[in-house]
C-alpha positions in Angstrom: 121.7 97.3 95.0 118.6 95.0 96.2 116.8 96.5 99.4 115.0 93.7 101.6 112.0 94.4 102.9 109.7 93.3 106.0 105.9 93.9 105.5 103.7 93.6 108.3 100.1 92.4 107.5 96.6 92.2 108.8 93.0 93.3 108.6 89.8 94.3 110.6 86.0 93.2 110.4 87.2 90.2 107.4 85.0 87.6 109.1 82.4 86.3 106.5 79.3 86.6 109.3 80.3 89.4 111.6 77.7 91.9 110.7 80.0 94.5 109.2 79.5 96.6 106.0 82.9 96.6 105.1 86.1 95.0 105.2 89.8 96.5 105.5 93.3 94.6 105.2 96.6 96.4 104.9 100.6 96.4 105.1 103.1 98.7 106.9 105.9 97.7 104.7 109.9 99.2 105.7 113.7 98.2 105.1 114.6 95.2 107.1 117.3 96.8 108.4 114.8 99.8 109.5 112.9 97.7 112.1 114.7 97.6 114.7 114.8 101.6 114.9 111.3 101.7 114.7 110.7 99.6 117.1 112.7 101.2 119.6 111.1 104.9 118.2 107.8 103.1 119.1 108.2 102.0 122.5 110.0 105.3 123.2 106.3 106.9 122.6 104.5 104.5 124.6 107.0 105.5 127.5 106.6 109.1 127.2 102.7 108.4 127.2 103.2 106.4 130.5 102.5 103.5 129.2 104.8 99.9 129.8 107.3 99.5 126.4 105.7 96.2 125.8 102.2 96.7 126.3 100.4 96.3 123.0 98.8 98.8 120.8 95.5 98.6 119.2 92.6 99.9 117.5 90.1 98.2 119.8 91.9 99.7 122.8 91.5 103.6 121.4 90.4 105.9 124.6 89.9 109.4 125.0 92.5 109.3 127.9 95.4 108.0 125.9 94.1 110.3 122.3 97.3 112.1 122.4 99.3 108.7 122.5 97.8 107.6 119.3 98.2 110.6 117.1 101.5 110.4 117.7 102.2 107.0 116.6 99.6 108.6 113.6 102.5 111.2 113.0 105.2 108.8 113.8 104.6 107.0 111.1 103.8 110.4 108.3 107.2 111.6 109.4 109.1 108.7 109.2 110.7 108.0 105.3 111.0 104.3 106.1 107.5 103.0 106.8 105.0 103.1 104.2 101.1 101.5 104.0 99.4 100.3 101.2 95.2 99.4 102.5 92.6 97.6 100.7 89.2 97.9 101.3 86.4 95.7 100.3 82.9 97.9 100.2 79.5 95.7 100.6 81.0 92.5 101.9 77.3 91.2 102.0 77.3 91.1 98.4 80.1 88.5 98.3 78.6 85.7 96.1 81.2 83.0 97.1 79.3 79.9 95.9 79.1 81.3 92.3 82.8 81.8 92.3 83.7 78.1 93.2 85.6 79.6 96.2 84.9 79.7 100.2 85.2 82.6 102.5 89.0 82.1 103.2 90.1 81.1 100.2 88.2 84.6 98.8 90.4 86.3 101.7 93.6 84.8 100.4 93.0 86.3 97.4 92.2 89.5 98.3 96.1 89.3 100.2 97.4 88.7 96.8 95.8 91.7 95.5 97.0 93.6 98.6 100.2 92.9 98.2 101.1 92.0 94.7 102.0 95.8 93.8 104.2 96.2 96.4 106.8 93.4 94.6 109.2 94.6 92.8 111.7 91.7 91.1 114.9 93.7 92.2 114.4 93.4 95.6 113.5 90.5 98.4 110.7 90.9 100.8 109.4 89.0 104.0 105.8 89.1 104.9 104.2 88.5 108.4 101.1 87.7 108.8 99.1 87.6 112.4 98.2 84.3 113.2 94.1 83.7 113.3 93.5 79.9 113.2 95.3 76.7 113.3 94.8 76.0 109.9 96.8 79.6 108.6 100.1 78.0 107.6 98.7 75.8 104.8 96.8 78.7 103.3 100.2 80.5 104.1 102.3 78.3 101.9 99.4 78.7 99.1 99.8 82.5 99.4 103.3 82.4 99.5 103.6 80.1 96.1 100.7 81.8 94.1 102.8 85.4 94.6 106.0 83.7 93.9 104.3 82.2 90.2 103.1 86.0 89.6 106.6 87.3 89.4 107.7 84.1 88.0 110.2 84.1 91.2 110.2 80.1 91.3 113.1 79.8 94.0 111.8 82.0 96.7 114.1 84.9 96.0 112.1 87.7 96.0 109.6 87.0 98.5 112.0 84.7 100.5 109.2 83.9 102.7 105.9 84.8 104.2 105.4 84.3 108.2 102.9 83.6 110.6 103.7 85.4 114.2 102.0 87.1 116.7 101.0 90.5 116.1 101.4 91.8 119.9 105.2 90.8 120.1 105.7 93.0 117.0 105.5 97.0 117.3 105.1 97.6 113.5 102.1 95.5 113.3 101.0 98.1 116.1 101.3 100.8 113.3 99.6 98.6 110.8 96.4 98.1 113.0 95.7 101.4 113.9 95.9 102.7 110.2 93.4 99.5 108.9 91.4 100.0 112.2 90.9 103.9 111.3 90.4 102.5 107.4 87.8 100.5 108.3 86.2 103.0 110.9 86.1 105.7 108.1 84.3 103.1 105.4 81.8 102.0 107.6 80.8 105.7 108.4 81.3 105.5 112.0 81.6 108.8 114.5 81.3 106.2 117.8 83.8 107.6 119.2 85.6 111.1 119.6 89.2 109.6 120.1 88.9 107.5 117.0 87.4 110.4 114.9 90.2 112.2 115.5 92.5 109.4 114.8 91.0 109.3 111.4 90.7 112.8 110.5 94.7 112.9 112.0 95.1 110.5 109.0 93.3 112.3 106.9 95.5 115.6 107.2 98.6 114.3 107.2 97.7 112.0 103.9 95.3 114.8 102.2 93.1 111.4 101.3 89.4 111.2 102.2 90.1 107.0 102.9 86.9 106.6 101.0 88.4 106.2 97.2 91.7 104.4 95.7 94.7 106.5 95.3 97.0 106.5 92.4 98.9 103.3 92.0 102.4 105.1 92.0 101.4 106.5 95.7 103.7 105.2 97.8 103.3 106.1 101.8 99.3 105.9 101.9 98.6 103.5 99.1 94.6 102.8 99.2 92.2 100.1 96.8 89.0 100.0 97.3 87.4 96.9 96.3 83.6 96.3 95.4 82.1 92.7 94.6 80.9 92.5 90.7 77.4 91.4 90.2 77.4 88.2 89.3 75.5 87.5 85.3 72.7 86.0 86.3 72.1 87.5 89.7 69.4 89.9 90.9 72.1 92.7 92.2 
């Protein structure tokens, strides 16, 4: 039988100016039918932490007060079958060389989203992506997205990927999940130690996936899937 499946997208540092080294997108990808559980097992750990049901999650928002709360949405999500992760990284985002591509910025960023999620697909099941919104402008770039991947597995009528979604990521728990794992992705490939709550975080990650976060895994990995990405010197160039 055909599962369906939700994945829950985003990314940290992918601005084209924003002064950082490295770029991170990723997916927490589960069962539609799964969800719903998890979002209940989520807000059941926010509680316990003493924290409201509905208050959002985030990277940004790591503290040494709330540490404990953190790894164990970390461990949540190692001990539960249903979720998975598959990251992409993009090392040396300065060396992006846009203009000798005939591409911009975004439309560079749409491509790396195919590559992100491209070996997820599989043509006996259906899957629904959600994407955070960023800008007024996402949805046409959306439908792009959404047609290029359906041409890749020749899937013509929208029946594999039956759609992909902009909504906002704070109304969603599993996009909670999915921005602390790219959050601590990104923090370990820029060689960060700013703070002692999100070390922890990322060596929590580290032990539980026995992956440094620094190099790809093997394609067939399934609950911490990792790519890392490095911009080709152009022919021609001086790099």
């Amino acid at each position: 039988m055909s599962q369906i499946y939700n994945i829950y997208c985003d990314e940290s540092c992918h601005l084209e100016h924003d002064g950082q080294g490295a770029t991170a997108l990723g997916a927490v990808w589960c069962p539609a039918d799964k969800s719903k559980e998890i979002t209940a097992r989520i807000r059941e750990i926010k509680v316990r932490h003493g924290i409201g049901r509905h208050e959002e999650i985030k990277w940004k928002r790591v503290s040494p007060s709330k540490t404990q709360l953190y790894l164990d949405l970390i461990d949540y999500f190692f001990d539960d079958d249903h979720m998975c992760f598959r990251g992409l990284v993009v090392r040396e985002k300065s060396r992006l060389e846009h203009a000798a591509h005939s591409q911009t910025h975004d439309e560079w960023y749409y491509k790396m989203y195919f590559r992100l999620l491209v070996f997820l697909l599989s043509p006996g099941d259906q899957y629904r992506v959600y994407l955070d919104i960023k800008d007024t402008n996402g949805g046409a770039k959306v439908r792009k997205l959404h047609n290029i991947l359906c041409s890749s597995q020749y899937d013509f009528k929208h029946q594999i990927i039956e759609r992909i979604q902009l909504v906002r990521s704070h109304e969603v728990e599993v996009f909670q999940i999915a921005d602390l794992l790219i959050g601590a992705l990104s923090y370990a490939n820029r060689s960060l130690a700013t703070s002692r709550a999100k070390v922890a975080i990322v060596q929590r990650i580290r032990d539980r996936s026995g992956y440094s976060l620094l190099r790809t895994t093997l394609i067939r990995e399934k609950k911490l899937n990792l790519f890392c990405w490095e911009p080709s010197p152009v022919p021609g160039s001086a790099t």
